[in-house]
C-alpha positions as CSV (number, residue, x, y, z in Angstrom):
1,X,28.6,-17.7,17.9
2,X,30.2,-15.6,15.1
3,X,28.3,-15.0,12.0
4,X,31.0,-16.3,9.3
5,X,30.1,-15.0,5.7
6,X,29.5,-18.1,3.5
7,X,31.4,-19.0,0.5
8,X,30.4,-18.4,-2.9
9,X,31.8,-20.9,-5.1
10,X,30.4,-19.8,-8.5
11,X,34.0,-19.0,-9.8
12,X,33.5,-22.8,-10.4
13,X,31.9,-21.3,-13.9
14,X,34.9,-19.5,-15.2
15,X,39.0,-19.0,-14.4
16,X,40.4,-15.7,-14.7
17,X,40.0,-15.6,-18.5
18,X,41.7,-12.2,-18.3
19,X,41.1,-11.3,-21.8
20,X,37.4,-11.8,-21.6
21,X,37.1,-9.9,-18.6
22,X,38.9,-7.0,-20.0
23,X,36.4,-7.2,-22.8
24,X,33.5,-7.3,-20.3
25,X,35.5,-4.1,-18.4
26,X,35.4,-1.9,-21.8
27,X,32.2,-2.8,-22.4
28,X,30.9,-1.8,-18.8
29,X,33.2,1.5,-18.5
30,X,31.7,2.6,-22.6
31,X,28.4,1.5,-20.9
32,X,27.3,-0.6,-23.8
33,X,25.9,-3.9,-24.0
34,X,28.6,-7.2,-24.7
35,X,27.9,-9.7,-27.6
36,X,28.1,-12.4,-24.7
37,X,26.5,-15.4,-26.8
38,X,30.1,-15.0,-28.9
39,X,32.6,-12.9,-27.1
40,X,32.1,-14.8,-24.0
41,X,30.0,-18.4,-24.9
42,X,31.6,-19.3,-27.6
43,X,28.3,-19.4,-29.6
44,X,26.3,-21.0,-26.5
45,X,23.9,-18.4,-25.1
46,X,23.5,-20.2,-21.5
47,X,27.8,-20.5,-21.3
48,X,28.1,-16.6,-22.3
49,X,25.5,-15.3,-20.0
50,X,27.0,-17.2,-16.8
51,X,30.0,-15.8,-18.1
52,X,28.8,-12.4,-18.0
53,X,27.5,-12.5,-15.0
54,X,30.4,-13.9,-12.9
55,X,32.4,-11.4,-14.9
56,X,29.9,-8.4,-13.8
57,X,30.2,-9.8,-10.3
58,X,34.1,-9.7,-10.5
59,X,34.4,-6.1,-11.8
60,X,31.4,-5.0,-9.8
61,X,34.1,-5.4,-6.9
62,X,36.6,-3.4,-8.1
63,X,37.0,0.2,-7.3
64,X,36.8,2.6,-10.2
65,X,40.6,3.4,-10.4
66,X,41.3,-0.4,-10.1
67,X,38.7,-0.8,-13.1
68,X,40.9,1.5,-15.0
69,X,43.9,-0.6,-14.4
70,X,42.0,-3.8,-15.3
71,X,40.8,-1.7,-18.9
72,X,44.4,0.0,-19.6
73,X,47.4,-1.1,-17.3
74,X,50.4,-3.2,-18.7
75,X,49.2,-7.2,-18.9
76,X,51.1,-7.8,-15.3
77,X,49.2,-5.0,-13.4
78,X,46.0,-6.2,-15.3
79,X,46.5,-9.8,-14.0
80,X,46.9,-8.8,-10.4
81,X,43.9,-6.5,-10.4
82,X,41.8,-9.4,-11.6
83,X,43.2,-11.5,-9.3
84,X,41.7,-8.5,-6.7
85,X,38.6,-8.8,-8.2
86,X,38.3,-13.0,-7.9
87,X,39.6,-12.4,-3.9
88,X,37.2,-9.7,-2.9
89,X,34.1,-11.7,-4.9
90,X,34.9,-15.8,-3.5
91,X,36.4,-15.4,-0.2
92,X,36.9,-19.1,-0.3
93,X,40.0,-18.1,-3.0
94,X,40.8,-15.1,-0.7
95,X,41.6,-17.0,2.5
96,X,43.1,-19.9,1.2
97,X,45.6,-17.6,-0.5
98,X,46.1,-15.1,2.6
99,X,46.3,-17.7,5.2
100,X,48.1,-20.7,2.9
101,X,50.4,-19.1,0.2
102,X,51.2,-15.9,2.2
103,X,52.0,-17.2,5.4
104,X,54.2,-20.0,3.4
105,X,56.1,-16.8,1.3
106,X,56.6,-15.2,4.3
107,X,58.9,-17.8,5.7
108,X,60.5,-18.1,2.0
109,X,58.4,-21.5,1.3
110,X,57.3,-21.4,-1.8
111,X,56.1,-25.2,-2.5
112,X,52.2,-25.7,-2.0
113,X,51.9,-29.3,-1.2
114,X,48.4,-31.4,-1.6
115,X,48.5,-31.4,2.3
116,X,48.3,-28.0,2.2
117,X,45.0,-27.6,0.6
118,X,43.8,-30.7,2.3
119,X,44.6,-29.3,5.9
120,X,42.9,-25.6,4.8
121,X,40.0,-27.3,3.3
122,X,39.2,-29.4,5.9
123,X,39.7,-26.4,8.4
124,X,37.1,-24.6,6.5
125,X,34.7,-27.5,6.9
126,X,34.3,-26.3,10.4
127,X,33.3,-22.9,9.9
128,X,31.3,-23.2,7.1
129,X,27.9,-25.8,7.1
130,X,27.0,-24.7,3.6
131,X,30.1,-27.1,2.1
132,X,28.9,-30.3,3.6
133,X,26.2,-30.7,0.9
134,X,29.2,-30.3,-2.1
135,X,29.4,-33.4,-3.9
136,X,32.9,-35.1,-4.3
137,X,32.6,-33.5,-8.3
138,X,32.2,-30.0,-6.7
139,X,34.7,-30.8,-4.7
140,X,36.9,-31.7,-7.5
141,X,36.4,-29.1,-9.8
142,X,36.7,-26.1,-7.3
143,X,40.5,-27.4,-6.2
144,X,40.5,-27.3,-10.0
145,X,39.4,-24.1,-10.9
146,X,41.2,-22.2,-7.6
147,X,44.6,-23.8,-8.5
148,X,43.9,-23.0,-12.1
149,X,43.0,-19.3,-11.3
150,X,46.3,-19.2,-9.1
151,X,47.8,-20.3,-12.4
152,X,46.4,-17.7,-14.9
153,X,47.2,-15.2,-12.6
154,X,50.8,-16.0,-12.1
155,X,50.2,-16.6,-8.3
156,X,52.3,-19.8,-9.2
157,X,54.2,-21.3,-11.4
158,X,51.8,-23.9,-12.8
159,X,49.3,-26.1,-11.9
160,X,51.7,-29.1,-11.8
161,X,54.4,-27.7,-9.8
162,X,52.5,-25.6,-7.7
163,X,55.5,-23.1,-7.2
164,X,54.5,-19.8,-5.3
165,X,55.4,-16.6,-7.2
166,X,56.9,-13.3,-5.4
167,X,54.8,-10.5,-6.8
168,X,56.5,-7.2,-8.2
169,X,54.0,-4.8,-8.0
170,X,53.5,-1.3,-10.0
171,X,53.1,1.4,-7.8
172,X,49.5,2.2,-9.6
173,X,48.4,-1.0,-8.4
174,X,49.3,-0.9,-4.7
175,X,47.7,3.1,-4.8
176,X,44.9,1.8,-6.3
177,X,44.6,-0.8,-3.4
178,X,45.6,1.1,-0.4
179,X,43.0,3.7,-1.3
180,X,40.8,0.7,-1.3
181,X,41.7,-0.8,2.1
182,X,45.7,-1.7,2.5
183,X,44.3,-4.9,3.4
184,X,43.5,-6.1,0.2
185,X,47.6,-6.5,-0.5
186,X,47.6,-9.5,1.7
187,X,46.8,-11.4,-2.0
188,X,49.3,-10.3,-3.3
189,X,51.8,-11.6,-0.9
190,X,52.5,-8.2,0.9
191,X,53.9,-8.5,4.8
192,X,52.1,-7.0,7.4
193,X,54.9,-4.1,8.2
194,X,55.1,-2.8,4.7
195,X,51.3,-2.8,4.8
196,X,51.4,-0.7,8.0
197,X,54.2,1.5,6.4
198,X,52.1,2.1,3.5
199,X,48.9,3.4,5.1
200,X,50.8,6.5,6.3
């Protein structure tokens, strides 16, 4: 049987929040310590230090010229590279994305129905024992929190129409990727041929 890697699904604790992951970004690249209790909590120590971490765990993905994008691109290139950073860290996010909303784009649908998370989650089920102890709140609040991140990140529209969004992307951030691995541009909605062109 094939070892499948098990989903994390800590991003339960936080969205993309981009501007407090920017702030946890300058903090990390000027290597100095974050007011997290405030910056991040909101004055609760225990909400700012999960914060942190997941935050830390996000960036901690992200290669240093992607970092630099994160810390000093334009707000759409800053978006997408967070949204990099949430795919490489849950790969729950990462596969419902590549193997739902990409393989929809590519045939120019761009409606993601109920059914469709229903069908992926349930396919998922399968391959990975470590869901069938999440109660129907966990259950709940990660469909939540994945749509919402979709949301933040302009993946789509909103959370109540569900509309996939074509990604323009800045030729910074699909270097920044393809020196990477070209791979990682599936999140982003890009077809397999221009991936193959672009690791020439």
């Amino acid at each position: 049987m094939i070892e499948t890697e098990k989903y994390s699904f800590s991003f339960t604790t936080s969205s993309l929040r981009l501007n407090k992951m920017i702030l946890v970004a300058i903090a990390i690249t000027e290597k100095r310590e974050i007011d997290y209790i405030n910056e991040l909590g909101g004055g609760n120590s225990k909400t700012g230090r999960k914060m942190l971490s997941e935050f830390e765990k996000r960036i901690s993905n992200l290669t240093p010229r992607q970092t630099d994008i994160l810390v000093n691109g334009d707000f759409l290139s800053q978006k997408q590279i967070a949204f990099l950073s949430i795919c490489k860290t849950y790969l729950f996010i990462r596969d419902f994305v590549v193997e739902v909303l990409r393989e929809k784009i590519l045939v120019f649908d761009y409606q993601i129905t109920e059914g469709d998370y229903i069908s992926f989650y349930r396919r998922k089920l399968d391959l990975h024992p470590e869901m069938d102890s999440l109660t129907d709140i966990t259950q709940k609040k990660i469909k939540q929190v994945t749509f919402k991140i979709l949301e933040q990140a302009g993946i789509i529209d909103s959370i109540k129409s569900k509309v996939i969004q074509p990604q323009i992307i800045d030729r910074k951030v699909t270097d920044a990727i393809v020196s990477d691995n070209p791979n990682w541009l599936k999140v982003l909605f890009i077809s397999d041929m221009d991936i193959t062109t672009m690791r020439k």
